[in-house]
N, C-alpha and C positions, 0 to 999 in steps of 0.2 A: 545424489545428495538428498538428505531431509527425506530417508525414506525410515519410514517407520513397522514396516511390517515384523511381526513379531510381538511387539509389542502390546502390552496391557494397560491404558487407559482408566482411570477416575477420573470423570468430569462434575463436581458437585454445579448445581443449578444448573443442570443441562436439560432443563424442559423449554427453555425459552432466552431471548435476548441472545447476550454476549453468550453467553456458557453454550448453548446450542450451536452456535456458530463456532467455537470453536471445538464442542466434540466433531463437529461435520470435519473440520480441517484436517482434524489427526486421523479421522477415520479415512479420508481420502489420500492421508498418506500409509495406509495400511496399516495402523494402528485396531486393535480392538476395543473400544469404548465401551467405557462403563458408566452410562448411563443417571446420574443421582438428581433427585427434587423428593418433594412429598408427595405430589399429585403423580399417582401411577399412569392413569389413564395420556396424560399430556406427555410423560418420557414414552410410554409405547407408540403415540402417532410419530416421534422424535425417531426413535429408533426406527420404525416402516422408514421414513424418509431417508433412513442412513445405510438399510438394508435393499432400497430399491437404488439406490446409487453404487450399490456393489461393495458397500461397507460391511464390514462385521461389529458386533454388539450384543450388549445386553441392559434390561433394566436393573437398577438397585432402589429403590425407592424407599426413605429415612428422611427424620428430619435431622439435619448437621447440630444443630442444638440441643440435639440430645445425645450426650455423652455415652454413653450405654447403648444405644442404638446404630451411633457411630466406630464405635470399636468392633461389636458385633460385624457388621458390616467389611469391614477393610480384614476384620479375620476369615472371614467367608469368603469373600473374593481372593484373596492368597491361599487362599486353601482348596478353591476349586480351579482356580489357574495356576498357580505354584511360584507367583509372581506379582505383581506389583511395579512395572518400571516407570510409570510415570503417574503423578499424580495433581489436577490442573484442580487447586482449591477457589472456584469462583461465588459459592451462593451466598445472596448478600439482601439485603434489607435496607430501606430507607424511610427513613421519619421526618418530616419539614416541620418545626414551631420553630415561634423565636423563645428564645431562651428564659425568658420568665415565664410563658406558660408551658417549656419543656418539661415531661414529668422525669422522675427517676425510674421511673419501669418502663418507659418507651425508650430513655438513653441506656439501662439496661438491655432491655430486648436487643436495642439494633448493633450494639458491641458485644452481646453474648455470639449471632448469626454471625460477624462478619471480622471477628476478631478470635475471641476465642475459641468458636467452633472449628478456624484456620487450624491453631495452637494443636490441639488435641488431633486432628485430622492429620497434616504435619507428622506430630508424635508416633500414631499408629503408624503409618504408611512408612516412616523410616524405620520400624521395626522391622519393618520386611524388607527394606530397601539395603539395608546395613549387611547384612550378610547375604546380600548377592552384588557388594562393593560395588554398587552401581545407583543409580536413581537421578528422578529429573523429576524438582515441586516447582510446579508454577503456582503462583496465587496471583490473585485479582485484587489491584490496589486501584488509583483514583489520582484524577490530575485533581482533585479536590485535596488530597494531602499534599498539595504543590501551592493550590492559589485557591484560597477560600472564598467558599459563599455564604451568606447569610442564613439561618435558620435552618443547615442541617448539622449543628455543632455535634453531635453523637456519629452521624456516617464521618462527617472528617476527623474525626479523633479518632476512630476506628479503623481507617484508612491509612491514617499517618502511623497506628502504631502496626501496622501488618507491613509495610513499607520498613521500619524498623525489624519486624520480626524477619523478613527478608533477609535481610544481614547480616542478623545474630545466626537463623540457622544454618545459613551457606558457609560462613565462617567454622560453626560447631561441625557441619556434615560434610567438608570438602574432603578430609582425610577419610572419608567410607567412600570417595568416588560420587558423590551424591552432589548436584546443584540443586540449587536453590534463589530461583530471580521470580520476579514479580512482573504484570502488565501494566499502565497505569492507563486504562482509556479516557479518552475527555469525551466530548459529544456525540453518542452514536444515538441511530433511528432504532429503540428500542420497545420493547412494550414495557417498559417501567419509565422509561420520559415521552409515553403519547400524550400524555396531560400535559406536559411544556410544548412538545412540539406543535399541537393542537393553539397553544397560549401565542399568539400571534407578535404581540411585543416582543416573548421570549423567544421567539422562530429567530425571530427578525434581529435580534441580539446576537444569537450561537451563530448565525449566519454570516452577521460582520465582522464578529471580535475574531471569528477563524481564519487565519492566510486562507487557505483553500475554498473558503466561502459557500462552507455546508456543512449538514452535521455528519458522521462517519457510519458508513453500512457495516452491518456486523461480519459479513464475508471481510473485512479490511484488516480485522484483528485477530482472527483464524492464524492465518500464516503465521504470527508475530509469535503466538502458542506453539507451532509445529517447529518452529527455528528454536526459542527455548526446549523441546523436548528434545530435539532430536542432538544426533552426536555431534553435529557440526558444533553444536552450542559447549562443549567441552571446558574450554577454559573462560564461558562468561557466569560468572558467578555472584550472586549477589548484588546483582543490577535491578533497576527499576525500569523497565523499557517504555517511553511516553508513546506513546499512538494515537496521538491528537489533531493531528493538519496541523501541528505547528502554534495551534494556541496560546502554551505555556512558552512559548518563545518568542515570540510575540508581546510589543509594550503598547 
């Protein structure tokens, strides 16, 4: 079960955090990973790590925000593999103000990367995904589109609508054989929350509001990716899968 060999792999923001964690997972299920961030140098130490594990891969290195860039891209890889089966949309941005000094081009910016760079990414990859009546999109949504926090009003409205776009496209693409569900993580030990985890009040916070009483390793939500890609996932479509220790259920 959950064996993926064969398979073709996009991981957007897989130079680091969640998104590296989970190309490692698909590539340890025989999956071939592809590799995406901006920074080349940081996806090639990624990829040695996934090639000394006995994985297969490659670099694509673009920024997802750029439309033009990203087309190009998802055209190139179907055309040098002949394929495209899965596609795990994770690279994402975050901006903290409170809302009267929120600018309009930082709430642009971080719903351009993490919303509709999805959209258009999505778009391409079911182009290739549609006439080979198959396909598996995972994206990257947020327990923050569940139960908000203060001052990152631009990531949860971006989050809640990807969460949304979840459901419109699995609905639009279940008749091409094509899923389409979403992650939603809460607290993991990343290098985009060192600066909370570091913040001792906020340690000490993620640590009791969670049943499990920690914050989540990125090996935790790996698997939760390889179950949406793979075939056993066949008839879950258009779910929002939470991976939080239970926080969001939790009062």
């Amino acid at each position: 079960m959950f064996d993926l060999s064969g398979k073709v792999a996009l991981v957007t923001g897989a130079s680091r955090g969640l998104g590296a964690a989970m190309a490692k997972s698909l590539a340890e299920a025989g999956a071939t990973v592809i590799l995406n961030a901006r920074d080349r140098a940081s996806l090639d130490a990624k990829l040695a790590e996934i090639v000394a594990a006995g994985g297969k891969g490659e670099v694509c290195a673009f920024d997802v925000a750029d439309e033009a860039a990203a087309i190009a891209a998802v055209a190139d890889i179907a055309k040098r593999h002949g394929r495209i089966d899965i596609a795990v949309l994770n690279a994402g941005i975050q901006h903290r103000s409170p809302i009267t000094e929120f600018s309009t081009a930082d709430f642009r910016r971080v719903v351009d990367v993490n919303l509709t760079a999805v959209w258009w990414l999505a778009r391409e990859c079911a182009k290739v995904m549609i006439p080979a009546k198959r396909g598996r999109i995972v994206v990257t949504g947020s327990i923050s589109a569940i139960a908000a926090r203060p001052t990152i009003s631009a990531y949860i409205a971006s989050k809640g609508a990807v969460h949304a776009l979840t459901r419109e496209l699995a609905v639009e693409l279940a008749q091409h054989g094509i899923t389409v569900n979403a992650v939603a993580p809460g607290y993991f030990a990343t290098e985009m929350n060192t600066a909370l985890i570091e913040k001792k009040e906020f340690n000490d916070w993620v640590c009791a509001r969670t049943p499990t009483g920690r914050w989540g390793r990125p090996d935790e939500l790996g698997p939760a990716c390889v179950f949406l890609a793979s075939d056993e996932a066949s008839f879950v479509n258009g779910h929002v899968l939470v991976v939080d220790g239970a926080f969001t259920a939790a009062m």
